[in-house]
N, C-alpha and C positions, 0 to 999 in steps of 0.2 A: 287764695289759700295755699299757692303751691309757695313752699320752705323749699330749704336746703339739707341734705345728709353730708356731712364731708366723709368721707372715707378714705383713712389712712393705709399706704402698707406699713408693714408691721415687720421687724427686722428686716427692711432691706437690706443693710448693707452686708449682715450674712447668706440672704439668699441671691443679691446683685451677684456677690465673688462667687458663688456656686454657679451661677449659668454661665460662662465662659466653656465649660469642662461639656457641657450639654447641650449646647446650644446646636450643635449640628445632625441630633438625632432627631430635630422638628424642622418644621418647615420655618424658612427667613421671613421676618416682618414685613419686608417687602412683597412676597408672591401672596402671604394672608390680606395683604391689604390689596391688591388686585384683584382675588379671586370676591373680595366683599366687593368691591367696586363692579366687577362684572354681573353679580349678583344683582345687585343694585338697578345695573340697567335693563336686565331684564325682566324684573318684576315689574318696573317701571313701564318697560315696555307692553308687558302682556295686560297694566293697567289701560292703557291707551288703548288695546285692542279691545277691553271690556266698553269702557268706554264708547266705543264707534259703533259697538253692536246693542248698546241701550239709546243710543241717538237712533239707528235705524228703526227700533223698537216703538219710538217716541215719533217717529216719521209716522209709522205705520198706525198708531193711534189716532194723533192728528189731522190724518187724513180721511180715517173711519173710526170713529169713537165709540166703539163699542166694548162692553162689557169683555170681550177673549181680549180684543187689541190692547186695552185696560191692565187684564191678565199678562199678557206676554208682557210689555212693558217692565210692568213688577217685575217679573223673574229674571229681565234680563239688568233690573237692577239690583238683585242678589245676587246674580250671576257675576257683575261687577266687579262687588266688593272684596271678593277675595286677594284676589293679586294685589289691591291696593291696602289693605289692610296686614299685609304682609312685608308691606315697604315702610313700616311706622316704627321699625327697629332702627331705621337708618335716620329718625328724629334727636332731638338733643345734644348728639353728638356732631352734628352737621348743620352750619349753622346756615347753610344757602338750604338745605328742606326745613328747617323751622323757621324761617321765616318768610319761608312759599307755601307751607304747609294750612294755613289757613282759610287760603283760598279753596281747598278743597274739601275738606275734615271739618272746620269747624262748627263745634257747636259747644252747647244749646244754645236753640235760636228763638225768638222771640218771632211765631210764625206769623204775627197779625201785621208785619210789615210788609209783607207777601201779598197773602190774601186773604178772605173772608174768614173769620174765625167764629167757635160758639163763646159768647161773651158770658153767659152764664158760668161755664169754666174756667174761661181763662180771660176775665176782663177787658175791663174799657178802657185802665190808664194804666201805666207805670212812673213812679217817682224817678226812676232811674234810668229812663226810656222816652224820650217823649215820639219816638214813631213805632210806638209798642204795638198800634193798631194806625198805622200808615195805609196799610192797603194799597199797597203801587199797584197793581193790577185792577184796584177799581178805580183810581184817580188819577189825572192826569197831569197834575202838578205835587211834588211836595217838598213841604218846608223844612229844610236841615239849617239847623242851628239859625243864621239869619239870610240863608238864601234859600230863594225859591227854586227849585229845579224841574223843569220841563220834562216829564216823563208820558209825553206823546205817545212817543214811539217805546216801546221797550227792546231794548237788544245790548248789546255788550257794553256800551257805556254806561249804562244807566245803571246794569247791575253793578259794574265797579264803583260807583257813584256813591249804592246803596252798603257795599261790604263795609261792615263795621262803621256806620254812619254816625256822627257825631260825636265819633272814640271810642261807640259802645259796642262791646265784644257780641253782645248777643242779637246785632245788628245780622245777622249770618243773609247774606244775600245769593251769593255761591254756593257751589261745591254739591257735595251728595246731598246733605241734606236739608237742599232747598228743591232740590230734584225731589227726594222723597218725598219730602212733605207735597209737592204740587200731584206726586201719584195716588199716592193715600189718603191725606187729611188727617187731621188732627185724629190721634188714637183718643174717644173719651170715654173710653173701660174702665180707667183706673189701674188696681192693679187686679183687676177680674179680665176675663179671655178676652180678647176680641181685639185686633190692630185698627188703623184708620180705614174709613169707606167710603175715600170719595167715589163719587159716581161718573162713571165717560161721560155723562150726561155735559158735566163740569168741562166738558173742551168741544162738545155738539152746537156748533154755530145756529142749525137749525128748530134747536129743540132745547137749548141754552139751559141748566139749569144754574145757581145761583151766580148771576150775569156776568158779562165781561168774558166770553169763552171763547173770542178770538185773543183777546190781551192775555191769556191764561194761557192758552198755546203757544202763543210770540214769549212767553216765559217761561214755559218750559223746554222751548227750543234752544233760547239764548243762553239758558244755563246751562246747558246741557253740550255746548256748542262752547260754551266758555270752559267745560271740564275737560274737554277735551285736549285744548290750548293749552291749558296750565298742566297737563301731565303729560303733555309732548314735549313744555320744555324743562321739567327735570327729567323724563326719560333721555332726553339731548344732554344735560346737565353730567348724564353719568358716561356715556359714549367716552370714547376713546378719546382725548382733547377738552374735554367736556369740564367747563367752570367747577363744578362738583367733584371732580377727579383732581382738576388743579387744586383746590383750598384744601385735600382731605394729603395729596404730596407735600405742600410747603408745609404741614405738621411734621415729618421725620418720620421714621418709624415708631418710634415710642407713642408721640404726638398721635399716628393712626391707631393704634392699639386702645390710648384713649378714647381718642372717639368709639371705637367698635364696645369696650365695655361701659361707658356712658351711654349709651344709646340703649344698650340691653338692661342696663341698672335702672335707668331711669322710666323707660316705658313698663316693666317689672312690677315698682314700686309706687313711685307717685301717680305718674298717668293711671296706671291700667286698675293696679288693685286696690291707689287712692281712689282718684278723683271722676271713674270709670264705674267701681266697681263698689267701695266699701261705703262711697260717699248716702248712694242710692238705699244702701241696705240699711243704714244708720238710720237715714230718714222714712225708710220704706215710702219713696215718690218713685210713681214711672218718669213722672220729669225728668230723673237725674239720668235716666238711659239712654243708651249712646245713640241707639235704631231704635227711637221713639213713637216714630210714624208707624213702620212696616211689621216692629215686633221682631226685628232681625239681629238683636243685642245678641243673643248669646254667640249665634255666628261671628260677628265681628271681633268677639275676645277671641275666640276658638282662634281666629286667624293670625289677631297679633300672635299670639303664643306660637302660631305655627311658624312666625316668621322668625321669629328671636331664634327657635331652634334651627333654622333653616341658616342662619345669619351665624350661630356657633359652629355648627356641623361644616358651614360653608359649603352646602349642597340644595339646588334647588331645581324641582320638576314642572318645567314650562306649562305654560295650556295646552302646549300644542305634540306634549312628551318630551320635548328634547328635555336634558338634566343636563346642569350647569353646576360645575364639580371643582374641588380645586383645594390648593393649599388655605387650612383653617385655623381659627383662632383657637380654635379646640387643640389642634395637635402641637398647635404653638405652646400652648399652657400646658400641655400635657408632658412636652420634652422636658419642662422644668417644674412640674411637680403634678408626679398623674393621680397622687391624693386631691388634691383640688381641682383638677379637673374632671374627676371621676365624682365628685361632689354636683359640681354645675349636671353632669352629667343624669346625676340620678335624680337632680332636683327638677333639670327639665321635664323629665321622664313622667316625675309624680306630679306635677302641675299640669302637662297636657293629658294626662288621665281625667282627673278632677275637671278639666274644662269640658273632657271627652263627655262625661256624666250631665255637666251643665245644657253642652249643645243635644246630647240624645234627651233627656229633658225635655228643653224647646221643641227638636225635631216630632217628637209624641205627642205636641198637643198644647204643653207648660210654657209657655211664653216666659220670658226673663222676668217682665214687670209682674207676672203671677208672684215668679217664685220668690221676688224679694217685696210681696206684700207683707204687712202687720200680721201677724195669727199664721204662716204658712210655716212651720216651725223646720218642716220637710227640705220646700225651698230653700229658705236661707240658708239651710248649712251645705246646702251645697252650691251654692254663689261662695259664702263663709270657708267652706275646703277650698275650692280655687283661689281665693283671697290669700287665705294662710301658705298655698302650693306658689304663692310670686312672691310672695315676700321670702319664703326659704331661699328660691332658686334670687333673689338678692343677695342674701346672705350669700350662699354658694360664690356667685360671681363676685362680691366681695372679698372671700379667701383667694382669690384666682388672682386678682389688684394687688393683693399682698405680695402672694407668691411671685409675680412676676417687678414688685417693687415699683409700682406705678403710683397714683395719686388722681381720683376723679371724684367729681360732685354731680350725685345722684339728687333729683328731682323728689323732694318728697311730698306730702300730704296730711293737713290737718286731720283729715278723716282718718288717718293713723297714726299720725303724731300725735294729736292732740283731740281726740273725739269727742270730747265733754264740751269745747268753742264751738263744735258742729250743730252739736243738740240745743246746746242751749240757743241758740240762733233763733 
C-alpha cells in the first residue's frame, strides 16, 4: 500500500540566486550533515547498550523464571525502545538502514510461526502464508517452500532462515518484536484493556507450561542475541569510516540534505501517520499496531516524533546525559528562509504536544488499541490530532524542499491517499 508523494520546489530558481547573498549566515551543508551523522551513531549506539541490558534481563529470567524475572525483562524491553525508535528518522533517506532495517523493526508478524498461538483468534491457516502456524519452537523440522529445514537446534541460523521465509513479509522472525511477542503473548483484549500474558511458566523447564520451554528459551536468547548484532553493525555503520557515512558523502551536499528531509518526510507521513497510525484507526484493529504484544504503541510514536525533532534541531541527549550538539538542518533552512523554518518549527512543536496527549493517555491506563477502538469517539481524536499534527509538520517540511530548491519523494499511504481501497478491503 505504500505510493509515492513527489514534491516539487517551487520557484527555485528565484530562491537558488537568493542564497548565495545568505548562505554564510547558516551553518555549511557539510558540518549539518556530520553533526546528523554523529547523531546517528550515537542513538545507534545507546540502542545497543539497551539492547545488552534486555539480553541480561532475558539471562536473568531464563535462569529463574519467575513472575518479577518476567517483570524486569518487560521493562527492560521498553526501556529498549526508545533510542531505537529514535534512529527511524535516519530511514528512507538511507538506503544501507532500509534495507538493514528489517531485521530489527519489522512487523506485523504472523506470530504462530514462533510459537503456540490461540487459534480461536487468530487461526489455523493463511492463504498467503503457508508457515502461518509453523511453530519452530515446537517442531523440529520445517518445510519452506520445497525444502525441509532442520530446526534442531534453534540459534542464529535458523532464525535468519526463518526472517521473511518464503518472501513473505509477515514471516518476522527477528528483531523486537519477536522478542516481544516471546515476553508477552499474544495480547487477545481486542481493543478492551489488557496486553499479552504470557506466563514465566512458558520458559520453567521444571514446571513447563504450554511445552517446549527449553526451545522457547534457546529463542528467545538467540533473538535477542541476534539484536544485538545487527544494531552493532549500523551503530559501526555510522562511526567515523563507517559504510553509512561513506554512501550518505558520495551524495554531495545537496544529495545529504535530501536524504535528511526524506527521511523526516517520509517517516511523518506514510510510515508513521500512514501505515502506523491512520491505517489502524480506519479499520479500528489492534492488529494494525505497532507494540501489539506489550501495548507499548503509543510510546513508540512518542519516540519517532522525538527523533525527527531531535534529527531537525540536530541535538541529542545520551542515556548516559552526555548531549550531542552541532551544526543543523534547521539553522541551514533557517539562513535561507526563517519563514519556513519557523513553519517546520512550530509544526514539530504541535505534533509532539498531540503525541504528548496520546502517550499520557496510555501512560493512565488507555492503551493505544483502547483508544483506536469502534465507539471510543474520545480516543480516536486523539490518535486523529496526532495524525493531522505529521501530516502538517509534512507540509511544513515541504515548504523547507521548496525554499531551499531541492526535489525528494516522500513515502506515502493509501490509508491517506486513498481511504475508501482501505475500507473497502
Amino acid at each position: 500500500m505504500i505510493g509515492k508523494l513527489f514534491l516539487a520546489a517551487t520557484a527555485a530558481v528565484a530562491i537558488m540566486a537568493a542564497m548565495p547573498a545568505r548562505a554564510a549566515d547558516g551553518p555549511t551543508a557539510e558540518a549539518v550533515l556530520k553533526t546528523y551523522a554523529d547523531i546517528a551513531a550515537a542513538k545507534y549506539a545507546d540502542a545497543v547498550t539497551g539492547a545488552k541490558a534486555l539480553d541480561a534481563a532475558i539471562d536473568a529470567l531464563i535462569a529463574n523464571p519467575t513472575a518479577e524475572t518476567l517483570a524486569a525483562a518487560r521493562t527492560a524491553w521498553k526501556a529498549a525502545r526508545p533510542a531505537y525508535m529514535e534512529t527511524e528518522g535516519y530511514r528512507f533517506g538511507n538506503s544501507i538502514v532500509d534495507d538493514w532495517e528489517g531485521k530489527v523493526n519489522a512487523w506485523p508478524l504472523d506470530e504462530g510461526l514462533i510459537d503456540y498461538v490461540d487459534t480461536k483468534t487468530y487461526g489455523d491457516a493463511s492463504d498467503s502464508n503457508p508457515l502461518y502456524t509453523a511453530n519452530v519452537i515446537a517442531n523440529k523440522e520445517i518445510q519452506i517452500g520445497p525444502d525441509k529445514v532442520d530446526a534442531t537446534v534453534i540459534n542464529a541460523d535458523l532464525l535468519r532462515k526463518l526472517q521473511e521465509a518464503g518472501d513473505v513479509e509477515t514471516n518476522v522472525a527477528t528483531g523486537y518484536h519477536a522478542i516481544e511477542f516471546l515476553l508477552w503473548g499474544q495480547d487477545l483484549n481486542g481493543t478492551g484493556p489488557g496486553a499479552g500474558n504470557r506466563p514465566a511458566s512458558d520458559y520453567d523447564t521444571k514446571n513447563c507450561t504450554n511445552g517446549n520451554c527449553d526451545r522457547r528459551a534457546a529463542y528467545l536468547k538467540a533473538a535477542t542475541e541476534l539484536l544485538i548484532s545487527d544494531l552493532t553493525e549500523m551503530a559501526d555503520d555510522w562511526k567515523d569510516g563507517g559504510e553509512a557515512r561513506k554512501e550518505l558523502d558520495a551524495k554531495g551536499p545537496d544529495g545529504g540534505l535530501v536524504t535528511i528531509l526524506t527521511g523526516l518526510g517520509s517517516l511523518s507521513y506514510g510510515e508513521l501517520a500512514g501505515e502506523r497510525m491512520k491505517l489502524g484507526l480506519l479499520l479500528h484493529d489492534p492488529e494494525e499496531e505497532h507494540d501489539c504484544f506489550s501495548d507499548d504503541t503509543a510510546d513508540s510514536h512518542y519516540y519517532d516524533q522525538a527523533g525527527m525533532v531531535s534529527i531537525w534541531q540536530a541535538k541529542y541527549t545520551r542515556a548516559d546525559g552526555t548531549v550531542i550538539e552541532g551544526a543543523s538542518i534547521r539553522d541551514y533552512a533557517a539562513a535561507r528562509d526563517a519563514e519556513a523554518a519557523k513553519r517546520v518549527d512550530d509544526a514539530l512543536a504541535a505534533t509532539t504536544a498531540k503525541m504528548q496527549v496520546m502517550k499520557d493517555t496510555s501512560d493512565g491506563g488507555e492503551a493505544y488499541d483502547q483508544m483506536i477502538g469502534a465507539g471510543n469517539d474520545k480516543g480516536n481524536k486523539i490518535v486523529q490530532d496526532a495524525i493531522d499534527g505529521l501530516v502538517g509538520q509534512t507540509r511544513a517540511i515541504e515548504g523547507v524542499v521548496a525554499a531551499l530548491g531541492l526535489k525528494i519523494e516522500v513515502e506515502g499511504s493509501d490509508s491517506l491517499d486513498n481511504p475508501d481501497a482501505v475500507t473497502a478491503q
